[in-house]
N, C-alpha and C positions, 0 to 999 in steps of 0.2 A: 748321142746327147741325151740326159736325164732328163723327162718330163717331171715338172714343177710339186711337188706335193703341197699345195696350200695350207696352212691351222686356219689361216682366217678365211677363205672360202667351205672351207668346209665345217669350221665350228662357227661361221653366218650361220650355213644351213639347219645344224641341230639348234640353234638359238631361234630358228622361224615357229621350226617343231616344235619345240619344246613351249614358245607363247601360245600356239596353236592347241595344244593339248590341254595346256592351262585354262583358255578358252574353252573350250570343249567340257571339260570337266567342271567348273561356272556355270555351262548352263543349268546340271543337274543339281549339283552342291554349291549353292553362290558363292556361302561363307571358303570354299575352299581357296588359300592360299599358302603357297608353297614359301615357308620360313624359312633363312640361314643366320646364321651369328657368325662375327667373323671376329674372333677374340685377337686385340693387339695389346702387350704390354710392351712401354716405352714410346717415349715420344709426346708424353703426355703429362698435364702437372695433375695435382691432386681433385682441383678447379674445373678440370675439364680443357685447358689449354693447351695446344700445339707446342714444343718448345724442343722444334727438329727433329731428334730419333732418327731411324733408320730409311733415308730415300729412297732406297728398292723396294722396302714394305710398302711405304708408304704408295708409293706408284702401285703397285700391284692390289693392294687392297683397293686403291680407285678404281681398278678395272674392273674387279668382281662387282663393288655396289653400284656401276655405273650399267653392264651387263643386266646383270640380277634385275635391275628396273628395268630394262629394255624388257624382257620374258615374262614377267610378272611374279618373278620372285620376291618377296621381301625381304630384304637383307638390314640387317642394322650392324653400325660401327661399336662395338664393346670393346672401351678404350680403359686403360689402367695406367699408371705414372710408375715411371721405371724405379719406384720406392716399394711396389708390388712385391710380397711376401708370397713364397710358395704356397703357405695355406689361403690367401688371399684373391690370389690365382686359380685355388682349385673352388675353391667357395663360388666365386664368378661361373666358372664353367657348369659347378653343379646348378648352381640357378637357374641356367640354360636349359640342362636338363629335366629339370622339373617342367617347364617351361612348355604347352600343347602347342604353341603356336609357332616353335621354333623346330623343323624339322633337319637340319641340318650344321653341324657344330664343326669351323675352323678352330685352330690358332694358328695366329702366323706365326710362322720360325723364322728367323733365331728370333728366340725370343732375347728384347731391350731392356734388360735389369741389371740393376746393381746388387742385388740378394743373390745367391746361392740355387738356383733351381733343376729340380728333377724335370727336364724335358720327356721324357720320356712316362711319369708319373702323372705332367698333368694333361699327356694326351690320350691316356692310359684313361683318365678323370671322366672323360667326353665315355656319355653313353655309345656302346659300340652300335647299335641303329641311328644314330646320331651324326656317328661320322665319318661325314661326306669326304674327309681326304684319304680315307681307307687307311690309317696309321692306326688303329688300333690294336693290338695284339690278338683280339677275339677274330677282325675281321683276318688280319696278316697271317694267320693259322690257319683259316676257313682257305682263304687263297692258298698257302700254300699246298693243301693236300687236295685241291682242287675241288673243293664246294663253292663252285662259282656265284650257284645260284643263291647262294644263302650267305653272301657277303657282301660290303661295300667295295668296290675295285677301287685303287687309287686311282687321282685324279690322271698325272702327265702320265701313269703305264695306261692307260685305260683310253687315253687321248692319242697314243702311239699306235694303238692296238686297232684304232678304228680308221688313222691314217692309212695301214698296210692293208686292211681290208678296200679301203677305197683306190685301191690300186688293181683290185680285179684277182690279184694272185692268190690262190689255191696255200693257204700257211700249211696244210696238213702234208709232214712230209717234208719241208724244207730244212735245210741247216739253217739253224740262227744260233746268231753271236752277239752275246750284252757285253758290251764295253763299259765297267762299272757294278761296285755289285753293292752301293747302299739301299738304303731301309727304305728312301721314298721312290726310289726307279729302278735303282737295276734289278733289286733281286726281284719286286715283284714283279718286273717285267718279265722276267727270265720265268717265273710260276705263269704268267698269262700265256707267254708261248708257247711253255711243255703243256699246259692244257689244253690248249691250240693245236694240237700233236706233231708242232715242231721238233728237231732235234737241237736241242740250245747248250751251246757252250758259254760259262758266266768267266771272261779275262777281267785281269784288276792288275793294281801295282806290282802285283810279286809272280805276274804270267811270263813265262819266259816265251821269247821266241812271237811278240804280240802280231806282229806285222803276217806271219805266216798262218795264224789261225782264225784271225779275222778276214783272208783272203779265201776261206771256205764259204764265206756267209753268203747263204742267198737273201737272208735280208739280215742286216746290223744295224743295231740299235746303240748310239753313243751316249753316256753320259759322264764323263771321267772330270769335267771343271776344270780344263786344259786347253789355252787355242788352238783351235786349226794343229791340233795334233796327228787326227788321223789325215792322210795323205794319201793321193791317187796310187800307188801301189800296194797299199792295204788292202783296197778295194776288191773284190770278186767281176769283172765284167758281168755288167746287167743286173747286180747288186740291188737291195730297197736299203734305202738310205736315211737311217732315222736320226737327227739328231739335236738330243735332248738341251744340248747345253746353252750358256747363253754368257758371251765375257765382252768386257772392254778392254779395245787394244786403241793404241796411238794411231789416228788418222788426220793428216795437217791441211787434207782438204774438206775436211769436217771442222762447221762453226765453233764444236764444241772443241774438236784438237782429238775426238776419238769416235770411234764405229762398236759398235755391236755383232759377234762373231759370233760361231757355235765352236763347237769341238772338233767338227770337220772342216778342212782346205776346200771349201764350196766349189771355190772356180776350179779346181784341180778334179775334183772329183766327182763333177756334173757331166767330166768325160767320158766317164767308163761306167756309171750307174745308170738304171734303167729308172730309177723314180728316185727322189732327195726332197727332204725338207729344206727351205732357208730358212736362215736366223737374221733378223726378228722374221715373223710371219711364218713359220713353221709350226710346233709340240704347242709354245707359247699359249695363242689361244685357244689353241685346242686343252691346254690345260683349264683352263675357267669354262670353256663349254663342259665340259665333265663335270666339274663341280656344280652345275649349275642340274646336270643331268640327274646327279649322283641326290641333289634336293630335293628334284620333282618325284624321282621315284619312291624317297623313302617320304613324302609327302603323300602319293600314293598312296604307300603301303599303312599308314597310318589311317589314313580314310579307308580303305579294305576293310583294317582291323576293327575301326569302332563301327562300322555301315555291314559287313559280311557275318559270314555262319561262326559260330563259336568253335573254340579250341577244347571244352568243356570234358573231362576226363569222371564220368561215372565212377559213384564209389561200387565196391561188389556190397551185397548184403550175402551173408551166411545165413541162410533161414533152418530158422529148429523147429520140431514137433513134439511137443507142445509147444504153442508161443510163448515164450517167457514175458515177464513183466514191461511195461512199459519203457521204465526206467534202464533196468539189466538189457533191455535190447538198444538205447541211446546211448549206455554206456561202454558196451562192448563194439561199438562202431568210431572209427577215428576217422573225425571231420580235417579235409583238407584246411593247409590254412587260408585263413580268410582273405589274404593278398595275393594267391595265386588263385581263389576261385572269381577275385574280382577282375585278373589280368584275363581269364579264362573268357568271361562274359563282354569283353572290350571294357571294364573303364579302366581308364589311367589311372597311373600311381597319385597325381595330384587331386585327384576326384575320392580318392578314400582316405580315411582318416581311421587306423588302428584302432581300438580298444579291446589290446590283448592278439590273441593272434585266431578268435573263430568268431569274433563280432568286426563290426566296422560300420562308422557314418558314412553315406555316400550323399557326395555335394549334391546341390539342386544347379550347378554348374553343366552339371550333366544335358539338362533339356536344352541350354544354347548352344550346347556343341552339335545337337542333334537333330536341330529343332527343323531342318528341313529333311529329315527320315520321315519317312512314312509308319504310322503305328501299325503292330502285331493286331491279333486277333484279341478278344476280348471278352473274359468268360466270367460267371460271376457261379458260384457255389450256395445252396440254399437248401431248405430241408423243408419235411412237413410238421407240421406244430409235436415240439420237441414230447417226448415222456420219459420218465425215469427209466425207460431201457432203455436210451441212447438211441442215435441213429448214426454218428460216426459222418459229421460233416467236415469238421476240420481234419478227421483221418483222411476224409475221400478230396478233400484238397488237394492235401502233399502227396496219396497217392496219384491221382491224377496227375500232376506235376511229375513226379518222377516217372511215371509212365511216357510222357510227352518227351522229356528230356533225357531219362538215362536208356528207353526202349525205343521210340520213334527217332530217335536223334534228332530232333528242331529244338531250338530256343526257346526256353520257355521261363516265367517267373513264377514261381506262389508269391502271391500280396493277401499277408493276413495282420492281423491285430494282436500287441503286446496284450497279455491277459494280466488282467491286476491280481496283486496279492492276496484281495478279499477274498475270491473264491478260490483261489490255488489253496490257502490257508483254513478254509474253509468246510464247503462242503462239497463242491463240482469239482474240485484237484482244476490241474492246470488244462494248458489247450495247445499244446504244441503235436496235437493228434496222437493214435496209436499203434500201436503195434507196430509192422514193419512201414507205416509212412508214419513219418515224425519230422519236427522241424529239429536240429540237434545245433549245438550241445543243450538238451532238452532242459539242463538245469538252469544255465543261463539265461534261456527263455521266456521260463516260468517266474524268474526271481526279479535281480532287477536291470537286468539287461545293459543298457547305455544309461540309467537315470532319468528318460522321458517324463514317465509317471511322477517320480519326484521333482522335476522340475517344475510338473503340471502342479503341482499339490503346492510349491514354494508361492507360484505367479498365484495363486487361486487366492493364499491365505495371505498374499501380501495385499491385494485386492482389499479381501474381507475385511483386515486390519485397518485401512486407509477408512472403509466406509465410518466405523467406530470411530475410529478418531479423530476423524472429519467432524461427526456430529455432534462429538464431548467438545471438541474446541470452535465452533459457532454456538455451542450453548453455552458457554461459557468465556465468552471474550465478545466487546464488543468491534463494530465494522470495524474502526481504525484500527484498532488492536491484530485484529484479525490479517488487514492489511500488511499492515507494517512488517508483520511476522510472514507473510507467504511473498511479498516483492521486499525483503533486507535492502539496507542501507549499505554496501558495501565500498570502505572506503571512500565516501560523501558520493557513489552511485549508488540507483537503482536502475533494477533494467526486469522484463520479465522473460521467463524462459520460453522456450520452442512451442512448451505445451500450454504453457499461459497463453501463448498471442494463439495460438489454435481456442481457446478460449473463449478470447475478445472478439475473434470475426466470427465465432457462434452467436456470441452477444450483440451483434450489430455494432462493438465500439472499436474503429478504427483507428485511436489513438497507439501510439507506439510509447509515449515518455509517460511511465507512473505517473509523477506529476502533475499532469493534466487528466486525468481524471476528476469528472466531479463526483461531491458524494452520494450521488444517486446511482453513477456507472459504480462508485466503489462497492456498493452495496449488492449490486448484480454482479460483480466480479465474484465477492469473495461469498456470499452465502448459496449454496446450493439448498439449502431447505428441505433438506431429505425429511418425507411422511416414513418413519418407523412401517408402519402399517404395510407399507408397499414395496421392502424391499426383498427381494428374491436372490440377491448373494449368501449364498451360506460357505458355512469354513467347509475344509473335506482331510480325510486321510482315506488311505490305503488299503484299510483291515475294517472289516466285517466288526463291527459294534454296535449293535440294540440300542444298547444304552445311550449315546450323543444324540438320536432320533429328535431329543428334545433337550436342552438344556436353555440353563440361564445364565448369560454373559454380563460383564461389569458389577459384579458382588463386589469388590476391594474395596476399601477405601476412601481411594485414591480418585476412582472414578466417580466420587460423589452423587453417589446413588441414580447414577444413567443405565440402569441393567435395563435387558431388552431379552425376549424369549425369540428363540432361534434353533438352529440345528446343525448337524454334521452331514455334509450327505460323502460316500464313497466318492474319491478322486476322481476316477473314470468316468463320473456323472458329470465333471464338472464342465462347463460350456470352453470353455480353453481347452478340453480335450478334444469338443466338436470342431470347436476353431480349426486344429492342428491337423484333426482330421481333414477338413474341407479346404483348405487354404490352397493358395498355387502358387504363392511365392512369400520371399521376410516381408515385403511390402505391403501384399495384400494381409498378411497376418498382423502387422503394425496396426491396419485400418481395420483391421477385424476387432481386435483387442482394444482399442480406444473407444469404436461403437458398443462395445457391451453396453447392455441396460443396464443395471444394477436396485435401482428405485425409481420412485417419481418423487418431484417436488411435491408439497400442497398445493403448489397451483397444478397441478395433471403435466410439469414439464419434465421427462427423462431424464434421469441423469445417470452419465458414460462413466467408464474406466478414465477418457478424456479428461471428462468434467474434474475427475477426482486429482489428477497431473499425473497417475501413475503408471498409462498404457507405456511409455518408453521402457519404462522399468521392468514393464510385462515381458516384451517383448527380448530383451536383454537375457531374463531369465529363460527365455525360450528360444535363443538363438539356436543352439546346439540340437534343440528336441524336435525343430524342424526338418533334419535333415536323416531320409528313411532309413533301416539299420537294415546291414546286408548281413546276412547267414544262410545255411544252406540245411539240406532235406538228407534223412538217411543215405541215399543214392547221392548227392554230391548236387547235385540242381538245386539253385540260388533260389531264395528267399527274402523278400522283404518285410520284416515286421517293421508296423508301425503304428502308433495310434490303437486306442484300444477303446470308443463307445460301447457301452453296453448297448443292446439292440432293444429293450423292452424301456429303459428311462431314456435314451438317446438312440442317435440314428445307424450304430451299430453298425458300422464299417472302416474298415482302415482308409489311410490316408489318401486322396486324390492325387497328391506329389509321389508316393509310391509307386502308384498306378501310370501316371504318367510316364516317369522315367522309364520303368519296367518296358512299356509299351514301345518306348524309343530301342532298348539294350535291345528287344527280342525280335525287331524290324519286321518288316512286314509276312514274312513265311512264317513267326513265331509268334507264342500265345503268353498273354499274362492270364493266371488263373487265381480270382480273389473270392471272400467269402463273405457271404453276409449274415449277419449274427441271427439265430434263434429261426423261427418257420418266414414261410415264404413271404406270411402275411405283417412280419415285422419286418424283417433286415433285407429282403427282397424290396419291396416297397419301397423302402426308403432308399436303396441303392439306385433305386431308377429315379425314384420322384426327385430325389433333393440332392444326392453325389453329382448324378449324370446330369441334373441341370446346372449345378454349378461347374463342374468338368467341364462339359460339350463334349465326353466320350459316349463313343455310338458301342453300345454290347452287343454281342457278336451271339451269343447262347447263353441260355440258364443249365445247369447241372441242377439237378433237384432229388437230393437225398432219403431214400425212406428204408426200412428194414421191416421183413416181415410178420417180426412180433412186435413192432412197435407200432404196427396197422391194426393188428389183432386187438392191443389194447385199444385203439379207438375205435375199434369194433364191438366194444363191449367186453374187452375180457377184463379178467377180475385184478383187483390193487397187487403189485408187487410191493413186499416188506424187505429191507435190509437186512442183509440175515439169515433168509428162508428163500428155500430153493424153490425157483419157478415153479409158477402154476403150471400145469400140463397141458394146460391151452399152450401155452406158449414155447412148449420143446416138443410136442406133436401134432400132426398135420392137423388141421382147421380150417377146411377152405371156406367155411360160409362166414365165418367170424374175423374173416383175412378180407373176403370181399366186401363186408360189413364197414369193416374199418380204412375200404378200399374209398369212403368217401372222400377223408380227409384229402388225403393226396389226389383224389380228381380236383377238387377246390382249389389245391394249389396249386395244379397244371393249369385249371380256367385263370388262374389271378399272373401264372407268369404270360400269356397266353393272349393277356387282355394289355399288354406290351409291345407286344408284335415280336417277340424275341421268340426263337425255336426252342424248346424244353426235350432234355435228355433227363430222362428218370436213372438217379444210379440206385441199383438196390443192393444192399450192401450184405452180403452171404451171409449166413452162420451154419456152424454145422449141423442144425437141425430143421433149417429149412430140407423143406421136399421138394422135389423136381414140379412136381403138381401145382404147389405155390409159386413158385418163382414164376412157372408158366404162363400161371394165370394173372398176377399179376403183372408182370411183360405184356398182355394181351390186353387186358382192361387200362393200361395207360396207352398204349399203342391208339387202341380205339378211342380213347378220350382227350386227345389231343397232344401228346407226348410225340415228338420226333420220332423216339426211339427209347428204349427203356433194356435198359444193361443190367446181366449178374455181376457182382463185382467180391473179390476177394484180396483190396489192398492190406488189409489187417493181416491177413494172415501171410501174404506174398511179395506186399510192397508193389512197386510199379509193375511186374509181371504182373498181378491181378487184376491191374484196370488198364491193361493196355486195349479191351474191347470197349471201355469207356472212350479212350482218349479217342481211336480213332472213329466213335461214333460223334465226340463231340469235335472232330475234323471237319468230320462230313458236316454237323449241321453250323460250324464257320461261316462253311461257303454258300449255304443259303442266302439269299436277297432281306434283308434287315431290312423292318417296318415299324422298327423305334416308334414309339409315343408316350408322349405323359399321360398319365389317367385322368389329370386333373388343368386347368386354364389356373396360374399363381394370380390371377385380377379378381377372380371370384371370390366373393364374402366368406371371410373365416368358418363361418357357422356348415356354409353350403363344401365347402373344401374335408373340412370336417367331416359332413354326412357323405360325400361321394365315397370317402374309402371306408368308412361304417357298412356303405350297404353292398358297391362294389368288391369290396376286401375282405372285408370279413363275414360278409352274407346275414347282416346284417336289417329290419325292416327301416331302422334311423337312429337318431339319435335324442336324448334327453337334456339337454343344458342345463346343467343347475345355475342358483341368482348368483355365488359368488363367480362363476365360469363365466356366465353372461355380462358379469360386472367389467371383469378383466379384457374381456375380447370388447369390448365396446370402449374401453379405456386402448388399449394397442389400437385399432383402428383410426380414436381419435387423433393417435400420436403417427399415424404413417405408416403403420406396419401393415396394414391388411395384405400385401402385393408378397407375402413370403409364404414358402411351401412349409407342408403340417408335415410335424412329428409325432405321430400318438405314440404315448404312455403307455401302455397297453399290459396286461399279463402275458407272458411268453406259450401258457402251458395249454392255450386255447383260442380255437377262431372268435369265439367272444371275449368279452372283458371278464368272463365269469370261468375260472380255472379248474372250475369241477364237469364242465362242458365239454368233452371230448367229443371224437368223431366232425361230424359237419353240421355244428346247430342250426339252429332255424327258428324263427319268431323272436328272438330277442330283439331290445332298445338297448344301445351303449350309453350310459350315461356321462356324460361331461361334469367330473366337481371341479374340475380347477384349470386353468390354462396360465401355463406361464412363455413367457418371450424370450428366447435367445436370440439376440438382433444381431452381435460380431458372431455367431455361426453362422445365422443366417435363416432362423425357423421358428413357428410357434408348435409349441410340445402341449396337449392339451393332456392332461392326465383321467385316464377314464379307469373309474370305479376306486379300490385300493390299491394305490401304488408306493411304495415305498423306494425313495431313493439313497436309503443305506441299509445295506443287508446284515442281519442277525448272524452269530454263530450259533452252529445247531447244538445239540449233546453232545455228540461226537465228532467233532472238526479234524479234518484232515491233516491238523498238526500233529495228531496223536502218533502216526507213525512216520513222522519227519525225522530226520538226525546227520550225525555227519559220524563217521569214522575222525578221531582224531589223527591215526596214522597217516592212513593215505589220502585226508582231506575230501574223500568220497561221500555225497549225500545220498542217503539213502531215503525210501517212503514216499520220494516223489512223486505223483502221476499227473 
């Protein structure tokens, strides 16, 4: 007598495990939930109404979403009306596919249509990791030549498969026989055996002789959709007895007048078998236990992918002697495309957004998926106060970076800053670093990438426009007029909009109906009373012009003689670029951008982007340039450019959103590495005081950048001219003028130092360093409070050259972090001010002039004192005074002016001469610009 083979006993049990596991996996990822979609067309009207269809579908799709909730799978019904079009159907499916939250993709068959459809095309349609009933062609190949592991199994072979197993018997070695040989059981049952290392014979319709070859089986597997065909002398004595099938025959002791069968004579042949499935309660639900199994895993494996080590495929670099040009070496390197280096790093296909095939926006969707990963390591990139022989910061970024990621093998991001066109066109060429680390395709880089920049420069000037126009039509209209025209009369309403009633409970007036206002609220509604005198929005472009420094606006006309003296400053100055920079979500950037200052009234009250009704509009234009641009590094390791402050008129760092995400992609064994603009004492600073306080990210190390003719000069060695070949101080040995200028960079060891952050000196080779200088100074940062102090050769080597970098800035990762701000944001502007005057820049204080004094005592009256300082500063010295090299001392910074960015988030006090739109020189970097018309090659770039 056959003992029983249960589906529902033993597909209970993987249904305990499988809630169990889901459980389990919950407590570490909450968000995780194991998604299916089970696509039914027919049965349905257009409405969403029932209107019959097929009752076996129907019954059986109840069972999966009735299961599916029992385990905590989510399953949802995706229903279509049997008027469903082939492309209508595959459109459905693809949705699904795009789809994060849906790990698993039915359709039920047959499919209930009255159109024409490729069955086979639209399950072809279903992503092959997708689908859970193994019908895929990718997966049906993988099974057949036995890549088990690297396939979906069908559901009822794979439910068969674990029944025979649950019977104790040894398959390796047995004869088996599939009775049937379709697409969804027999044939891949017959591949699961032989990989089982059965010996399987596959019978069907046209087997001659069936009875005599299925009495070989030591275990047979039925599915032929025939009752109680097979019969007790079919059988093999002590046989396993699988049987898939499931039919209605006539039974008059049945309510219904009929019974539920398989394809085997059960009673007949529980005689002679040693194990049998019944029908019902056999394969059955052991079918939906698989399907349900077949979710969880590739749920799984989908959480692996985005939480696990990367697939990340290094580019090779060919290195030449001599280094060739910048450019000739970005251009002879071909960058993967940008959708297999994003699949490469875990994001999804619906988390990137194209442009072109080596750029791509990646969503801010990214941080909710992620949000309960633990952040990478945390490194920030900084230099000593810059000199016209370079020091190769933004090189030793991406080499760093690619050292990490194409030589260490960890996860790693470079986060740097889009560089505007002023100086690419200019006089400093671009920043996407050089030689063999670069960020590539280096022209796209340099130029205009995704539109950011112009987007910035659109919200800036639409801004600026609203302010003008605002104040020509309150000088020239009175209140009702005024009124009338900003709440219309539309079709006998008026109503005000989102940004009016944001308005009115500034105003204290809680009225919601125009109408009732009196004319005292109307007069505080529609006059902002912008003082000329006070306001601090100026227009911006892109490009380096002298000349807009000062102009005079409203000459026409038209504008009846309202002209107003004003200026252009560079786009990248603009406080929306700070915004973009510091923001952490469209939300927080909504409120960023509505708080802008832009002037004060006559009476000393503020007035916002809000006040003007045009933050929505800001915002709008800024959707898209919110979300960080993925590209990648000579060596193939991802990149985020974004955002672009300059570091000497703004705070000179890329995006927080960059950073973040980055910090999610590279999880906890892997590094984001980002840079801060100009010496330690500008874009360092400010990375820590005012990024990381608005962040809450903890920095992990400082890299701090210097080179040893570029110490020399601040050593005292003499002016390099463009042109003329280096002084000889600086291509032979010098040690006393090398230790001389060894102050600078102690100063800015003590300033990253005075953070609590560990500091690795990268020193950045050249071929006429001597062993003696590197030596020495290695030695003298070592002893003055440097971690560790590294030769480095990314210029010339790419990530081999700074692989003694990376893993010195490994080791100092895993030091114990003593983060601190230098400064309390409650302290009076004045005193916030001197702390990094004397602390930062070494400094004895500072000097406030009466208009600076005027303005910090006007921000304070209005609420701002509680915000972190951004100095103005000149890049090319620890004082405010640019002809000051080395490490001065006795100097007073003078304060002439302070101005307020309130939607960034900072007051920027400007000390000494600063200008916030830069000159083109005599000779601009355009000169050797161009493009080949043939091969649409640019050439001159750097």
């Amino acid at each position: 007598m056959a003992q029983l083979l249960s589906g529902k006993d033993v597909s209970e049990d993987i249904r305990q495990k499988i809630k169990a596991e889901v459980s389990s996996i919950q407590e570490t990822n909450p968000k995780f939930k194991p998604g299916l979609a089970i696509v039914q067309v027919g049965g349905w009207t257009e409405d969403g109404n029932q209107v019959g269809g097929r009752e076996d579908s129907n019954v059986y799709i109840a069972q999966k979403l009735k299961n599916a909730s029992l385990v905590g799978v989510d399953a949802r019904h995706v229903q279509l009306p049997r008027t469903a079009t082939q492309p209508e159907i595959i459109q459905a499916v693809q949705k699904l596919n795009e789809d994060p939250s849906v790990h698993g993709i039915i359709v039920q068959l047959p499919l209930d249509t009255e159109n024409t459809v490729d069955t086979h095309l639209v399950t072809n349609t279903i992503l092959a990791e997708k689908d859970v009933d193994g019908l895929h062609q990718i997966n049906a190949g993988k099974l057949a030549r036995g890549d088990l592991d690297d396939c979906i199994l069908p559901c009822t072979p794979r439910g068969c498969l674990e029944l025979i197993k649950r019977t104790g018997v040894d398959i390796t070695g047995k004869t088996a026989v599939v009775l049937g040989r379709s697409k969804i059981v027999g044939a891949p049952m017959s591949n699961l055996l032989t990989w089982n290392h059965a010996t399987v014979t596959v019978c069907h319709s046209k087997t001659v002789n069936l009875p005599d070859i299925t009495k070989t089986a030591d275990i047979l597997v039925v599915a032929i959709g025939r009752a109680q065909m097979v019969k007790k002398d079919w059988v093999k004595p002590g046989a396993i007895v699988i049987d898939c099938g499931i039919n209605s025959i006539p039974d008059e002791t049945k309510k219904s007048g009929r019974r539920l069968v398989g394809d085997t004579d059960f009673n007949e042949i529980k005689e002679v078998a040693s194990w049998i499935t019944p029908v019902p309660g056999g394969v059955g639900p052991m079918t939906v236990a698989m399907l349900l199994q077949n979710t969880l895993e590739q749920a799984k494996q989908k959480l692996k992918s985005q939480t696990g080590s990367w697939s990340l495929s290094p580019l090779e670099l060919k290195l030449k002697v001599p280094v060739p040009s910048d450019l000739e070496i970005a251009q002879s390197q071909t960058p993967k495309y940008v959708n297999t280096l994003a699949q490469e790093v875990n994001l999804l296909p619906e988390e990137v957004d194209l442009y072109g095939k080596k750029k791509a926006k990646v969503s801010l969707d990214v941080l909710n998926r992620l949000q309960s990963e633990p952040d990478g390591k945390y490194v920030v990139v900084t230099g000593i106060t810059p000199t016209p022989l370079g020091e190769g910061k933004s090189t030793t970024t991406i080499g760093l970076t690619q050292a990490i990621g194409a030589h260490l093998k960890k996860n790693v991001f470079a986060c740097v800053r889009q560089p505007s066109q002023g100086p690419t066109f200019g006089i400093k060429g671009g920043a996407a670093g050089g030689g063999y680390s670069q960020v590539i395709p280096m022209e796209e880089f340099n130029l205009h990438l995704t539109g950011d920049i112009h987007a910035i420069t659109a919200a800036n000037n639409l801004l600026a426009a609203q302010i003008d126009a605002r104040m020509f039509h309150e000088a020239t209209q009175t209140d009702e007029a005024l009124y009338r025209r900003l709440v219309p009369d539309s079709k006998g309403k008026r109503a005000f909009s989102k940004i009016q009633v944001r308005r009115l409970n500034k105003l204290g007036i809680d009225k919601t109906n125009p109408n009732d206002l009196t004319p005292e609220e109307v007069k505080k509604f529609v006059r902002l009373d912008m003082d000329p005198a006070t306001i601090t929005w100026q227009r911006v472009m892109d490009t380096n012009d002298r000349f807009l420094r000062s102009i005079t606006i409203g000459q026409g006309p038209q504008e009846k003689g309202k002209t107003r003296q004003c200026q252009f400053d560079i786009a990248v100055a603009s406080e929306i670029m700070a915004i973009l920079a510091l923001t952490t979500s469209l939300q927080d950037m909504r409120e960023r951008l509505g708080n802008m200052v832009v002037a004060s009234s006559r009476d000393g009250v503020p007035v916002t982007a809000d006040d003007l009704g045009v933050s929505g509009a800001l915002t709008v234009l800024m959707k898209d340039a919110v979300r960080p641009n993925l590209m990648q590094t000579l060596e193939g390791t991802p990149v985020f450019v974004h955002a672009g402050p300059f570091a000497n008129i703004a705070h000179g760092n890329s995006s927080i959103l960059a950073d973040k995400i980055a910090l999610k992609l590279v999880g906890e064994s892997g590094f984001v590495v980002t840079e801060a603009g100009f010496g330690a004492d500008i874009g360092m600073e400010k990375f820590f005081d005012i990024k990381c306080r608005y962040s809450g990210l903890i920095p992990n190390a400082v890299v701090l950048v210097a080179t040893i003719r570029a110490l020399k000069m601040h050593g005292g060695g003499p002016t390099v001219v463009a042109g003329v070949p280096l002084p000889k101080e600086y291509v032979e040995e010098n040690l006393d003028l090398l230790e001389k200028g060894f102050a600078n960079l102690q100063k800015q060891i003590e300033n990253a130092n005075k953070f609590g952050v560990p500091v690795v000196v990268a020193i950045n080779g050249f071929a006429t360093d001597t062993q003696a200088e590197k030596e020495l100074i290695q030695k003298l940062s070592r002893d003055n409070g440097a971690f560790d102090a590294i030769i480095c050769n990314h210029w010339a080597e790419g990530g081999k050259g700074a692989v003694d970098l990376a893993k010195a800035v490994d080791k100092a990762c895993q030091q114990p972090s003593n983060f601190k701000f230098l400064y309390d944001v409650t302290l009076p502007i004045e005193e916030k001010i001197a702390i990094i005057a004397r602390e930062i820049y070494g400094a004895d204080g500072i000097d406030i002039k009466p208009e600076a004094q005027e303005q910090i005592d006007r921000y304070r009256k209005q609420g701002f004192n509680d915000l972190p300082i951004c100095m103005a500063k000149t890049h090319l010295s620890l004082s405010h005074d640019p002809t000051l090299k080395g490490r001065p001392t006795g100097f007073t910074v003078p304060i002439r002016e302070a101005r307020a960015s309130i939607g960034a988030g900072f007051i920027y006090p400007l000390l000494g001469t600063m200008s916030t739109m830069p000159g083109l020189p005599t000779r601009p970097c355009f000169y050797d610009i161009d493009i080949d018309p043939e091969t649409e090659e640019i050439v001159g770039l750097s």
